[in-house]
Every structure is written in C-alpha cells, then in structure tokens.
VOPAGU-2260 file (C-alpha; in pm, 1 decimal, decimal comma):
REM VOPAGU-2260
SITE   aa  ch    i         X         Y         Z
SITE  UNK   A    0    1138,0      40,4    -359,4
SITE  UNK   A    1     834,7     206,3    -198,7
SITE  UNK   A    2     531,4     -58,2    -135,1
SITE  UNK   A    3     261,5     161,1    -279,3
SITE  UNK   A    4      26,7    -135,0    -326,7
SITE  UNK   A    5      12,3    -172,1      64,9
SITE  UNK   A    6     -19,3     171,4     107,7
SITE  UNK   A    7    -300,8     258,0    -129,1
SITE  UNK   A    8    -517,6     -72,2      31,5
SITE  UNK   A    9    -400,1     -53,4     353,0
SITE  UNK   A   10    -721,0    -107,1     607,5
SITE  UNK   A   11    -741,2     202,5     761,8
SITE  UNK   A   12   -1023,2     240,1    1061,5
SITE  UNK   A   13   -1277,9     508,1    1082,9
SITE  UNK   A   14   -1577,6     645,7    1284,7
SITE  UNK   A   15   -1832,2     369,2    1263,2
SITE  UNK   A   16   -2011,9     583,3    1499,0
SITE  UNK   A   17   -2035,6     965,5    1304,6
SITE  UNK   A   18   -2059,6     709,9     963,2
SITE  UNK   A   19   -2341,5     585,0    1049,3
SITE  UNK   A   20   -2514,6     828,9    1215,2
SITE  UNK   A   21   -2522,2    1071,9     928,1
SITE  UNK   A   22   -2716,3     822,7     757,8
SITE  UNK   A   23   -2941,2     668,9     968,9
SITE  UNK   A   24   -3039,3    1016,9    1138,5
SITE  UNK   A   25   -3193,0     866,7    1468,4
SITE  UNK   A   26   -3170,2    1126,1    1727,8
SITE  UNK   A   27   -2841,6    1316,0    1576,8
SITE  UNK   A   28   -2691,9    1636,9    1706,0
SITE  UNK   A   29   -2568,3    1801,5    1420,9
SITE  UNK   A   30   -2464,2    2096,5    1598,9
SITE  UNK   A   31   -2255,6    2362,7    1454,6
SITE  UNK   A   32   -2117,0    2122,1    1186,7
SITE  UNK   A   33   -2437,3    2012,6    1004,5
SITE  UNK   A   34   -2565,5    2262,5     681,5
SITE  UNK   A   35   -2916,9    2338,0     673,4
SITE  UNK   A   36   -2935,7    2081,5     391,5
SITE  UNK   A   37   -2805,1    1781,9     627,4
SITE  UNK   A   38   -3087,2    1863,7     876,2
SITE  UNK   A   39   -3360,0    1885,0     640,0
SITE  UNK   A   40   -3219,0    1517,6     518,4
SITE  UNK   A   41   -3243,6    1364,2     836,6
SITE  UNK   A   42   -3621,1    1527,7     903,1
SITE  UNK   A   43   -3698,4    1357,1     622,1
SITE  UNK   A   44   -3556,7    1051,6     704,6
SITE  UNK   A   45   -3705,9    1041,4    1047,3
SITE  UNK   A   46   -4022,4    1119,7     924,1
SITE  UNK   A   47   -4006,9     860,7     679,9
SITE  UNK   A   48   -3955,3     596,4     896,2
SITE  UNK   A   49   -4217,8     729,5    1138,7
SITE  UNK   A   50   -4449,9     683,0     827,2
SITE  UNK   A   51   -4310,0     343,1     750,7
SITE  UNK   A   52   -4399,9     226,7    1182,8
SITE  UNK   A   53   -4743,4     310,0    1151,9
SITE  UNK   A   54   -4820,4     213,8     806,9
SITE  UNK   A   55   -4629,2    -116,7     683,5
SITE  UNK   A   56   -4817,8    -426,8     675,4
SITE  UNK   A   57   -4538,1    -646,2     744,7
SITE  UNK   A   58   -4269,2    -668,2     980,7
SITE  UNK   A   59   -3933,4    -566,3     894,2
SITE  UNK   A   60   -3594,9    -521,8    1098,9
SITE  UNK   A   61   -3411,8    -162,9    1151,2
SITE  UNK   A   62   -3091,0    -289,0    1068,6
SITE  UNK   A   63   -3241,9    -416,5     725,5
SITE  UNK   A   64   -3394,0     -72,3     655,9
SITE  UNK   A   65   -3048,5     125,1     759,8
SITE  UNK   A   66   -2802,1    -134,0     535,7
SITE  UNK   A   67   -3037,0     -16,6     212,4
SITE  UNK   A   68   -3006,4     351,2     332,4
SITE  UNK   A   69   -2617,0     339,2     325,6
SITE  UNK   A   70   -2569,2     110,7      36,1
SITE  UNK   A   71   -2807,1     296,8    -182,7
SITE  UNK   A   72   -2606,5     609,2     -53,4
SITE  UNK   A   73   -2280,4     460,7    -197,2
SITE  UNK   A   74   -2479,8     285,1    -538,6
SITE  UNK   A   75   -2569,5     643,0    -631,1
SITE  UNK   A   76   -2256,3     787,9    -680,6
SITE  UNK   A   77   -2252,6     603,5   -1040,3
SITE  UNK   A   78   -1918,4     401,9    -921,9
SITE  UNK   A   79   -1935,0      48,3    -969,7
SITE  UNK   A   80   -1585,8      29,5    -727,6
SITE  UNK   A   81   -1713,0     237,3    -463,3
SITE  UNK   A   82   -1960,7     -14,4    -183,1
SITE  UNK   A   83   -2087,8     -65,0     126,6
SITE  UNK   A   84   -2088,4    -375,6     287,9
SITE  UNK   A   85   -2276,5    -460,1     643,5
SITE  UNK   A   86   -2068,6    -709,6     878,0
SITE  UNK   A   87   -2149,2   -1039,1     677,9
SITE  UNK   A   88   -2088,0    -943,1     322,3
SITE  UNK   A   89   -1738,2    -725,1     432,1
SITE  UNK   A   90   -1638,0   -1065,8     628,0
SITE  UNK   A   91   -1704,2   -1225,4     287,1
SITE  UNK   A   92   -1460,4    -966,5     116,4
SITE  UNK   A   93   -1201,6    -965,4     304,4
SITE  UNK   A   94   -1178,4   -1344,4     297,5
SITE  UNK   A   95    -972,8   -1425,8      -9,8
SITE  UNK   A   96    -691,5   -1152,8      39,4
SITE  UNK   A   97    -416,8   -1385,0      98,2
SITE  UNK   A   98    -535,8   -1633,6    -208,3
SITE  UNK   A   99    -753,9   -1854,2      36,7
SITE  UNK   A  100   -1083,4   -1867,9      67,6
SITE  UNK   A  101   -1397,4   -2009,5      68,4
SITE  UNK   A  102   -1606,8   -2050,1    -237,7
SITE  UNK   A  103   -1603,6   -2222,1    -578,4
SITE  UNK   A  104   -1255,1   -2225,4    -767,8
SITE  UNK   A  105   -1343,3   -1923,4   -1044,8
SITE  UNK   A  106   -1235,9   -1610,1   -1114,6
SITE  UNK   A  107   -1539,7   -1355,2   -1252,7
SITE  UNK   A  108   -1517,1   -1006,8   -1398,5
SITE  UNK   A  109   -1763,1    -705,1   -1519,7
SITE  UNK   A  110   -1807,2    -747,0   -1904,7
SITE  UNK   A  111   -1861,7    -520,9   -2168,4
SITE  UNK   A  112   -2188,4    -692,3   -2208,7
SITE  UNK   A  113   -2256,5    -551,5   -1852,4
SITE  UNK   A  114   -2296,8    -915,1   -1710,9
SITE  UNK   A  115   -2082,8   -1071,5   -1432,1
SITE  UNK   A  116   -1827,6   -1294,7   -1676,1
SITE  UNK   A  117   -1615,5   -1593,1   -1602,4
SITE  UNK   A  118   -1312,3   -1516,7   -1722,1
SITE  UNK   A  119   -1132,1   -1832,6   -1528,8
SITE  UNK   A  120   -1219,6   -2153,4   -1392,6
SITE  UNK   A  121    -982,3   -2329,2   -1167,1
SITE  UNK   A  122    -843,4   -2703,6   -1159,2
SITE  UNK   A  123    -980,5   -2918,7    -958,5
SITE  UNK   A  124   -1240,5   -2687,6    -831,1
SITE  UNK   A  125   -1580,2   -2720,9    -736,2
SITE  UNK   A  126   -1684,1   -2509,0   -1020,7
SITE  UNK   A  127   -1515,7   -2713,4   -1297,6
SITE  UNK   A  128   -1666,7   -3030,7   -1141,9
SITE  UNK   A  129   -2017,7   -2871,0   -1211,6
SITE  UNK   A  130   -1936,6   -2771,3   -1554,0
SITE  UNK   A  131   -1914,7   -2418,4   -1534,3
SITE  UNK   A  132   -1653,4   -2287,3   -1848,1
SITE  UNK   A  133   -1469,0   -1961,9   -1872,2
SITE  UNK   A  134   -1673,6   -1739,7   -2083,2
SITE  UNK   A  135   -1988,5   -1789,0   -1900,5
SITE  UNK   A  136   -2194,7   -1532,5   -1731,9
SITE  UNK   A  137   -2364,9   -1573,3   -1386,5
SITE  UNK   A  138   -2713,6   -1425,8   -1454,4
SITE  UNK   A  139   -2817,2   -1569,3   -1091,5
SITE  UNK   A  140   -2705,3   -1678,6    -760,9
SITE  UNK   A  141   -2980,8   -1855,7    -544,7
SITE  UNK   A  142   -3220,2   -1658,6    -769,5
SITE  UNK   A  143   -3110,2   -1313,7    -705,2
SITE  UNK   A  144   -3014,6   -1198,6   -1039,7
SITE  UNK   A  145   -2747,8    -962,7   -1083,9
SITE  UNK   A  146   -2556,6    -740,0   -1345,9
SITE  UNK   A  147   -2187,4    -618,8   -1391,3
SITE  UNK   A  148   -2255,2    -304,9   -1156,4
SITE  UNK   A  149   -2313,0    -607,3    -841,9
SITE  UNK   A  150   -2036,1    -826,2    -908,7
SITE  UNK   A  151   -1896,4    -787,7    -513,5
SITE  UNK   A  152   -2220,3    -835,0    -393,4
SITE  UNK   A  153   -2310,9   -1178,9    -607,8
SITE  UNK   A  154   -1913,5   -1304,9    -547,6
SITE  UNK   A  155   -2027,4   -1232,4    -147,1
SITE  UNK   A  156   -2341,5   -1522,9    -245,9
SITE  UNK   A  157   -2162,6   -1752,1    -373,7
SITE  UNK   A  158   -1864,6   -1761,1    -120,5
SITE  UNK   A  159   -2026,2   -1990,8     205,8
SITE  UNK   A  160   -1940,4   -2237,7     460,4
SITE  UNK   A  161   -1742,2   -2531,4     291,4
SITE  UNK   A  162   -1958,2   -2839,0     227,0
SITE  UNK   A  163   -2308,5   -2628,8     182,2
SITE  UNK   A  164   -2418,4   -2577,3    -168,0
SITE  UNK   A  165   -2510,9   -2267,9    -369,2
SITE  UNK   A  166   -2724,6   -2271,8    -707,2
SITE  UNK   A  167   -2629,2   -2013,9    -980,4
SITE  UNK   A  168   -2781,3   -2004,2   -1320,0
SITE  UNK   A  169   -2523,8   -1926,3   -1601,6
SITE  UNK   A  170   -2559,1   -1792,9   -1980,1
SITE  UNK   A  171   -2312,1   -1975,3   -2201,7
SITE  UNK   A  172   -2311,1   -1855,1   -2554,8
SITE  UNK   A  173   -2174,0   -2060,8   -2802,2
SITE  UNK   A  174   -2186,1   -2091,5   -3211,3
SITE  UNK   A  175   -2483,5   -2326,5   -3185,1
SITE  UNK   A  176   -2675,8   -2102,5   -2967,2
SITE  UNK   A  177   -2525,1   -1694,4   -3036,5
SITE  UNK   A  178   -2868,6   -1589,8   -2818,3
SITE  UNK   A  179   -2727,1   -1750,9   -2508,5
SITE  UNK   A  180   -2850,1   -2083,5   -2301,3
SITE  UNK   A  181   -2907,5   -2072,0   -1921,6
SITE  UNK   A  182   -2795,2   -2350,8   -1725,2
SITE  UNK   A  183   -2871,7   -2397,3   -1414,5
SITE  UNK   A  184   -2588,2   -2542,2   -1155,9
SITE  UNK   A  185   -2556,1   -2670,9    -837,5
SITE  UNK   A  186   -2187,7   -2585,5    -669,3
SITE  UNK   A  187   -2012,9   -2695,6    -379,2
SITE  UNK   A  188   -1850,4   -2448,0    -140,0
SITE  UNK   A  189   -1466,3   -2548,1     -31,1
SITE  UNK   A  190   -1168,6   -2437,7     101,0
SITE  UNK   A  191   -1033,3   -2310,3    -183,5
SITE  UNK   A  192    -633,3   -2216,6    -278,2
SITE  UNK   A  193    -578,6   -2015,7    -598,7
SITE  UNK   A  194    -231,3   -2152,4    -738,0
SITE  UNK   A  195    -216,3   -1801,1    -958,2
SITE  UNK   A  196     153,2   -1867,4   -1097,4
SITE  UNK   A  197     199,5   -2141,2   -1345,7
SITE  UNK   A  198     527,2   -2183,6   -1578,9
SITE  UNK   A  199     620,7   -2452,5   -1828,5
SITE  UNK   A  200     907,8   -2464,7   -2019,2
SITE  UNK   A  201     916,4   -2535,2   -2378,2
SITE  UNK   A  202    1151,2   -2609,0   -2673,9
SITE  UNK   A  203    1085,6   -2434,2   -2986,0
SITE  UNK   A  204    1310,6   -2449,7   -3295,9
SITE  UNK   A  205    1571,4   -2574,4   -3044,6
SITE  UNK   A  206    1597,8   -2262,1   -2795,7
SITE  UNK   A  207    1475,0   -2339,2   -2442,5
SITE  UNK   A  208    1120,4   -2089,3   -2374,3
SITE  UNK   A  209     965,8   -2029,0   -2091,4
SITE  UNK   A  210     632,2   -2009,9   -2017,5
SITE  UNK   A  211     485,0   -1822,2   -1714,7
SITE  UNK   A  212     107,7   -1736,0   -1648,2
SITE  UNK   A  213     -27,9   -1494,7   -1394,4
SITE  UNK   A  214    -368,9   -1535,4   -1318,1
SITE  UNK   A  215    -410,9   -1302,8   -1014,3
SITE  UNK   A  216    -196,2   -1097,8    -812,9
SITE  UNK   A  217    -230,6   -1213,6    -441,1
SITE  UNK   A  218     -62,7   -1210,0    -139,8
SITE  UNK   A  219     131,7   -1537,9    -205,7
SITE  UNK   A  220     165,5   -1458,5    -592,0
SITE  UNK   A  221     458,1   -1285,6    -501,5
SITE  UNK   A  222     654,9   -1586,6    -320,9
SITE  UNK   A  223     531,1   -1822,6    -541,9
SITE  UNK   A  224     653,3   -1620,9    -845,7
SITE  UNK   A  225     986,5   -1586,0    -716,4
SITE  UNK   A  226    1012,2   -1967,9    -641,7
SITE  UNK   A  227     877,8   -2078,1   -1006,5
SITE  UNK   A  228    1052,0   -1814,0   -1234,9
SITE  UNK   A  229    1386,8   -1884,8   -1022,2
SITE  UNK   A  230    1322,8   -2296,5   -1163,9
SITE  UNK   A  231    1220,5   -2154,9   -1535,3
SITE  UNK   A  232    1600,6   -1930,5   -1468,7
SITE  UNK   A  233    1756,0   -2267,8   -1360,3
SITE  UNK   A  234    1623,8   -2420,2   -1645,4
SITE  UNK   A  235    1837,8   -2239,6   -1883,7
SITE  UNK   A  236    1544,8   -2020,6   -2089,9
SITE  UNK   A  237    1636,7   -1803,6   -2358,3
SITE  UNK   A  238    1343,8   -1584,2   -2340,7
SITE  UNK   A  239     978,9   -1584,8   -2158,3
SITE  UNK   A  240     601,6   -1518,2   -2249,5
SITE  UNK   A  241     434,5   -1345,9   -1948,1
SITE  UNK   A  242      45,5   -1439,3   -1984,2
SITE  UNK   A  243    -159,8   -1196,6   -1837,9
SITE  UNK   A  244    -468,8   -1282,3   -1978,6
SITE  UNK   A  245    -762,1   -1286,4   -1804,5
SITE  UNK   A  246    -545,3   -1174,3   -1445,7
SITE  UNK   A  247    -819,0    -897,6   -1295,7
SITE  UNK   A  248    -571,3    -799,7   -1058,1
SITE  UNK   A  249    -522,6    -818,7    -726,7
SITE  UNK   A  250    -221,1    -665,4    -474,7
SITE  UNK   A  251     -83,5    -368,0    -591,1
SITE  UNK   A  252     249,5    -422,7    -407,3
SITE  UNK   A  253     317,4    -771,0    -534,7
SITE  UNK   A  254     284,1    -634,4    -880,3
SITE  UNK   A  255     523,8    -337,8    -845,8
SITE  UNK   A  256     789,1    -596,4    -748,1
SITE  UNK   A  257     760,8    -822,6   -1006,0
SITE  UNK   A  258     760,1    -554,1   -1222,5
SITE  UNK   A  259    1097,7    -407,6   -1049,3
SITE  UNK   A  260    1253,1    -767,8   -1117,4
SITE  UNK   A  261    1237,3    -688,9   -1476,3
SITE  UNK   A  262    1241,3    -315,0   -1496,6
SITE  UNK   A  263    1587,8     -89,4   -1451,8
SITE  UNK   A  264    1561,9     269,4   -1242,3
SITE  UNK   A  265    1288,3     464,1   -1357,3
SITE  UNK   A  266     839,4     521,8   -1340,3
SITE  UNK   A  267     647,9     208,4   -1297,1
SITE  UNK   A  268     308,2     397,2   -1209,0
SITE  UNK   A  269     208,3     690,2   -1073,7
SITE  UNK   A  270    -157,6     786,4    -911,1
SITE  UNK   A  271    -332,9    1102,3    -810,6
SITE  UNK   A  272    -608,5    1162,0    -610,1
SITE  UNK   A  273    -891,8    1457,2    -569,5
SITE  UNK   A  274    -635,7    1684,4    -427,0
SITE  UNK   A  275    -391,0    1657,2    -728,2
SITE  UNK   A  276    -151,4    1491,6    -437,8
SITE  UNK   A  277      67,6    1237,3    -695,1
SITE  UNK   A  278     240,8     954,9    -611,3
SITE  UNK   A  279     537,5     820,7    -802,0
SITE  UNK   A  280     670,2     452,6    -776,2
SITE  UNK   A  281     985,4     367,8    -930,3
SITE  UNK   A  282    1167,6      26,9    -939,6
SITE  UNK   A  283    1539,1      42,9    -895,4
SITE  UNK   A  284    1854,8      -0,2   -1107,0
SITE  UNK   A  285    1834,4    -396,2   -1042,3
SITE  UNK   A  286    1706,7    -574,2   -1383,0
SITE  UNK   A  287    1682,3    -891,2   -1496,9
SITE  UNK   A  288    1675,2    -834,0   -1860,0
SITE  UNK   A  289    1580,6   -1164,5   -2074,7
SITE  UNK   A  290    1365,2   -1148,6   -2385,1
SITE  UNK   A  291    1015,6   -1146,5   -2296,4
SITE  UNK   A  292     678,1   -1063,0   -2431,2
SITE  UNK   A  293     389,8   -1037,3   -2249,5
SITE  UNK   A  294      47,0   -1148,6   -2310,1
SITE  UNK   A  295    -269,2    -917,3   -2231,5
SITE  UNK   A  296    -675,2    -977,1   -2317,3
SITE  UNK   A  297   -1027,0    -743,9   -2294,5
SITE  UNK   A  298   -1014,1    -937,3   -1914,8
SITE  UNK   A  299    -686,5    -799,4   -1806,2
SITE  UNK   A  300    -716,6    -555,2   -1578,3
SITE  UNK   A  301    -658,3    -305,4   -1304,5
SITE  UNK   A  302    -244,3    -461,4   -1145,9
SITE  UNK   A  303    -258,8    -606,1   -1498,7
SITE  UNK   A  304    -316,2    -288,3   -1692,0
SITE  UNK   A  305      -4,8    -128,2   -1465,0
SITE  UNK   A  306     246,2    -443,5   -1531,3
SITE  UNK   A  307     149,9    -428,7   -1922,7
SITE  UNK   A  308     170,5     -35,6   -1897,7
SITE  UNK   A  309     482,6      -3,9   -1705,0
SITE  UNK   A  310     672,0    -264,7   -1977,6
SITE  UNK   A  311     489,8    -114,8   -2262,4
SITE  UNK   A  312     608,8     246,9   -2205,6
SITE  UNK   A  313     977,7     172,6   -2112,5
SITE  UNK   A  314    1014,8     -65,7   -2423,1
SITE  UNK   A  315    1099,2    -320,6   -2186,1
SITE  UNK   A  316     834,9    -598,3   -2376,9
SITE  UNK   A  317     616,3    -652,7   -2684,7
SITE  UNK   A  318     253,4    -637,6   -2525,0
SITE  UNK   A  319      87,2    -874,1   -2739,1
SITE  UNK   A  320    -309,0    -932,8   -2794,6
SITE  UNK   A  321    -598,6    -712,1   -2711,4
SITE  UNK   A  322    -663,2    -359,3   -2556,9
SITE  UNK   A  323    -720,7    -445,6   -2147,5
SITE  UNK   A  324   -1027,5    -397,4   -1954,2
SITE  UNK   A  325    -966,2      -7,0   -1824,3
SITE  UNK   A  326    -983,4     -39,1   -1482,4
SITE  UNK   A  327    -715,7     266,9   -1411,4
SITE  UNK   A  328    -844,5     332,8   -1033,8
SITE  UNK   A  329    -756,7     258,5    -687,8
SITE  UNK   A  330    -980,0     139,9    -416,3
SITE  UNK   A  331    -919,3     118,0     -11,1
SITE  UNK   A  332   -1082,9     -74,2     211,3
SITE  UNK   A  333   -1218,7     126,4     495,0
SITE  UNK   A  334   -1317,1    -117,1     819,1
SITE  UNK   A  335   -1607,2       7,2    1079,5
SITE  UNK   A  336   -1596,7     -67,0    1423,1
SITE  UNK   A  337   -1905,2    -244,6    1410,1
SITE  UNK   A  338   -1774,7    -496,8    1138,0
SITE  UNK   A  339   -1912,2    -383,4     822,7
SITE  UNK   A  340   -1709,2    -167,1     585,3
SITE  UNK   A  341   -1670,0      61,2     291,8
SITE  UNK   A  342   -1470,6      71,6     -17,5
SITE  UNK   A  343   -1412,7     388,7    -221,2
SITE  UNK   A  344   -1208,7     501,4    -504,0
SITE  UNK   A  345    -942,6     711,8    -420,0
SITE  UNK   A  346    -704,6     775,5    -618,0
SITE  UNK   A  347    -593,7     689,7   -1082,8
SITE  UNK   A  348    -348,0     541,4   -1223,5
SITE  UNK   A  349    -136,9     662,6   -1474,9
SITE  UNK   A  350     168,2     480,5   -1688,1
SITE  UNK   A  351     520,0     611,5   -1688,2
SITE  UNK   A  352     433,3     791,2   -1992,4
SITE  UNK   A  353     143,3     986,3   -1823,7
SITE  UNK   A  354    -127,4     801,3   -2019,6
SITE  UNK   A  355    -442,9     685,6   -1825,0
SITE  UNK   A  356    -611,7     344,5   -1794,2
SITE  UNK   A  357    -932,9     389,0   -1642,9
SITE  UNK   A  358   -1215,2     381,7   -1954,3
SITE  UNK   A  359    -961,5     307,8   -2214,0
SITE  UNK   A  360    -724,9       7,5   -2149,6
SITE  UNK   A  361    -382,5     -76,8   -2245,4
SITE  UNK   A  362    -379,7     -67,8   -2624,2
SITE  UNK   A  363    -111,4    -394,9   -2711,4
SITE  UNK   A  364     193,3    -320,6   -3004,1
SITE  UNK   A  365      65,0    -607,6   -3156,8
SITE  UNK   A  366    -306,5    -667,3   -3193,2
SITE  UNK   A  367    -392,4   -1024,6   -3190,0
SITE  UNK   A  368    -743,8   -1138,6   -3155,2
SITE  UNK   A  369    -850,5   -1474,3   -3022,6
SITE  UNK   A  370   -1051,3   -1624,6   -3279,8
SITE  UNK   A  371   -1127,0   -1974,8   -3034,8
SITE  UNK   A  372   -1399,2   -1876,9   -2802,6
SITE  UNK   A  373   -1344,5   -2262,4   -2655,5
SITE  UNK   A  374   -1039,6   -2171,6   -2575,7
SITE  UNK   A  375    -901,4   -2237,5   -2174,0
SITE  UNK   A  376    -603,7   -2097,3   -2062,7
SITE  UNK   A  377    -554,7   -2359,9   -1780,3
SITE  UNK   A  378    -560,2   -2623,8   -2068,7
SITE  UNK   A  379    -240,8   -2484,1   -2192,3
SITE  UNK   A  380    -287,7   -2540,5   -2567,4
SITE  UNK   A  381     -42,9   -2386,9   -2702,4
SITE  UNK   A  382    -107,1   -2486,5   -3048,4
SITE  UNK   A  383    -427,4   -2342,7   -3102,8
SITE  UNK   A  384    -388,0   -2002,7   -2875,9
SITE  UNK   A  385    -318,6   -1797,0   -3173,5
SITE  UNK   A  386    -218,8   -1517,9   -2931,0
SITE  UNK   A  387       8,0   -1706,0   -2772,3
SITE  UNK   A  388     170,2   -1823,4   -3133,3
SITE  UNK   A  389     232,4   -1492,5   -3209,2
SITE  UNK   A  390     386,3   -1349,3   -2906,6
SITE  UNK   A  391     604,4   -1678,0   -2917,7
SITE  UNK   A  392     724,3   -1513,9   -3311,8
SITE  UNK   A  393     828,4   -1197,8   -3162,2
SITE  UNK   A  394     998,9   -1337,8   -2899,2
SITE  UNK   A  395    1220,8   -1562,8   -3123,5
SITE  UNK   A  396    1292,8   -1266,9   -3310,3
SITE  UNK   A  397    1429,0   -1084,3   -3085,3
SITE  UNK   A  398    1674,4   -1360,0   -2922,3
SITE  UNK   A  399    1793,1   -1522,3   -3257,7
C-alpha cells in the first residue's frame, strides 16, 4: 500500500527568501514577473511604513510589524486550516508530531459553538491535576482570549518549557449553570507522552469482547496499535468496538494502515486538489475480518472521518453514534529557511463511495446520542456510555 498520509504532510522546503519578500515589499525587484497590481501593493506598503517611522509614538520592532503582515495575509483567506507561523510558534507545531511534547496532557478541538473545546483530558497529566474536564472551553491563555478560528495559535501558548506555568481561563457549562462558569487555572508545563491506544477486554453474556480506543493518530499510534490489538487477538475476542470518539486526527499514513488491517482490496480514500489531480489509496487483499463496530462523536474528525468513512462505505462496520466533525481537507506543512513556516490546504477528501467530509461529517448507521455530558472516556464506564451500550448490541448480533 501507498503511504499517502506521508506524502500529503510531507515537509517540503520553499523560498523563504521570494515568500517573504512579496510581503514585506522592502526594496523588491519585481521585474518582468510582478502585475501592475503587485507593485501598487508594495507602494503602498512602503509608504505605509514610511508613515508609521515618522508618526508612531511608541517603539515597535520590524519583525513584529512583518509577522502581522503575513499572518493577516493567510487569516484572510477565510480558512481556519490555512496559517502562518514565525520561527517560535512553527517550533511549537512541529513539536508533538511523534506523540511527545511539551505542554499540558489535553487534547482541544474547534466547536460548533466556535470556541476552542476540550474534547480529552489525559491521565496523569498536568491538566487533570488542575481540574480541567473534557467538555470545557479555553476562553483564555495568559489573557489573550481566543476563538475556534485560533486554536493553533492558543495550543502554541500553552505548550512551554517543562516546569514553567501557564494560566488559562476555561468555560465549563454544566446543568447547574447552562450560561457557562469561567474558571480560572494555573497549569504546569511537562514532558508530555500521549498513550493514544487503549484496549480492555471484556466478557459479556459469556463471549470474550474487545475493547480498543483511539484517541489520536500519531506517529507511534501505529506501533502501539499493532502491539495492543495483537494481545486483545491473543486474548481470544469474538468481536471488537473501535472508539473513535473524540480522536481529531492526526497521521494520515498510520490511519490508512490500520484501516488496511481490517479492510480487503479496494478504495480507502481518495483526495483531489485545485487541479482536479486525484489520488486513490487502496488497502490490499490482506483482511482481518472479526466483528467490529466502531464508535464515532460531533469531535471525531479529519483521519477519523476517513477510518469511519472507509468502513462505513465498504460495509465493513456498524458506525455507531453521532455525525463527525467535517473536517474533509488536507493540510501540508511548508518549512522556511528562516525557521518559521506555513500551512495550507491542499487538497479533499472523499470516501470510497465519492461522498465528501469537509462541512458535513460522517453521518453514523446508527444514531446514538450521548445523553451524559459528565461523561469521560478515559474513565471507561462502560455502563453508563449509552453509545457504547449500543454499539456493544450490534456487535453481539452479528457474532451470535
């Protein structure tokens, strides 16, 4: 199999130099290649810096002035996915590619709401030592207040040198209090290692089920999955519930495999870009076929949405819960020489039946809503994760 994850968000260098110059207009030869349009732009920038030397009462630095020019550039092409980051926030991004990095233990999503939402908190992480519960939303981090549409830029805040502190102010909403209640928090930075497989077996009307949550798709997911759900095999299951609740995604490639462990020959995704240039990735005639249904939530997205989508369309699994996020888009990460870095949306997603994500989510077969907002994923409570119950029904239907 192809690794189209890799592909798609491979770091791919480009002209720092011709980037930024475009922008920040300082003494630029356009030449033959600039429009008339380009020059007039950079006039008028030039000029209104000239006007912002001899008239500004206080003292600001260039490379200040030139990071708002080329983020605001980026923020006003209406994509939330699309950013650019100077040298210290890009560091900050790139950090927790391989499921290590440095922050506070959660994992935070845009919500319909439009806030920044927790959609998991982490054993044994700072953040659950503070308090901080899934569900909440981070209105503020060290009193910069943000919205859904600056979720990279508040998660590059939080994340710091291990042992310093960070103070974010959350909104918890609750039955006692439906307007919302801010609480302020205090969080330790650390060294932080997302364990994003867990898998439990459990005996239900005497038939051995497995249990097996992903709660991100990282660079060791992939290892890590094929080490747990090899002891769940071992174990003698009958059948398996895949959680993918709350999972925002992650690596593209480690998703295509684990969906090629459980899919025969045929579509797992396809994407096109601007050009109408499609790509098609297929797993192979390999399957492991035991009885599964698979778990998805209104915080499932983007790898999610393609896993859930790929099963979903080839009748492989029941999809059980409620319609996904509808992130259906691909972003690469495009490095500058100079540190800093861009990343745009490039290319859509599309299931094997041609159907698209972005906007409009995975719709499940079986609509179940969860009806406990108190309800934590990591606690595993089984018993009162009526989504969970219910996937667990279909599944012993289908291996009695």
């Amino acid at each position: 199999m192809k690794k189209f994850g890799k592909v798609i968000l491979s770091v791919v260098l480009i002209g720092a130099i011709g980037f930024a110059g475009f922008m920040l207009g300082s003494n630029v030869d356009l030449g033959q290649g600039g429009t008339t349009r380009d020059k007039e732009l950079i006039s008028e920038m030039d000029s209104l810096k000239g006007l912002l030397d001899k008239n500004f009462l206080f003292d600001y630095k260039d490379e200040d002035l030139y990071n708002g020019a080329l983020k605001g550039m980026f923020a006003n092409l209406g994509d939330p996915y699309t950013s650019y980051y100077p040298k210290e926030e890009f560091s900050k991004l790139m950090e927790n590619l391989d499921g290590r990095y440095k922050g506070i233990g959660v994992t935070v999503s845009p919500s319909k709401e439009g806030l920044i939402k927790v959609v998991q908190v982490f054993e044994n992480s700072p953040a659950k030592e503070a308090g901080m519960k899934a569900g909440d939303f981070i209105k503020s981090v060290e009193g910069n207040v943000f919205d859904a549409t600056q979720l990279d830029k508040a998660v590059a805040l939080i994340r710091g040198e291990p042992g310093t502190k960070v103070k974010i102010e959350v909104l918890r909403v609750s039955e006692d209090k439906p307007e919302g209640e801010l609480i302020p928090m205090l969080v330790e930075r650390r060294d932080v290692t997302v364990d994003t497989v867990y898998t439990k077996t459990l005996n239900i009307s005497g038939k051995k089920i497995g249990y097996l949550r992903l709660s991100a798709f990282d660079d060791i997911t992939w290892d890590d999955f094929k080490e747990k759900y090899s002891k769940l095999k071992n174990s003698d299951i009958e059948g398996m519930v895949l959680d993918l609740r709350n999972n925002p995604g992650g690596a593209l490639d480690v998703c295509l495999d684990i969906a090629d462990t459980f899919l025969d020959e045929g579509v797992i995704v396809t994407t096109e870009d601007k050009n109408g240039n499609v790509i098609t990735e297929k797993s192979d005639s390999n399957k492991d076929d035991i009885p599964m249904t698979v778990l998805i939530n209104e915080n499932s997205a983007s790898a999610s949405e393609i896993l859930a989508g790929a099963f979903k369309d080839r009748g492989r699994a029941k999809i059980v819960g409620t319609k996904s996020f509808g992130k259906g888009i691909v972003q690469k990460l495009f490095p500058l020489e100079n540190g800093a870095g861009a990343k745009i949306t490039i290319s859509e997603y599309k299931t094997p039946n041609g159907n698209k994500i972005n906007k409009i989510g995975v719709k499940p077969d079986i609509e179940v809503e969860n009806k406990n907002q108190e309800l934590d994923l990591n606690n595993n409570n089984f018993k009162k994760d009526q989504q969970f119950l219910k996937a667990l029904a279909e599944l012993l239907k289908e291996i009695k």
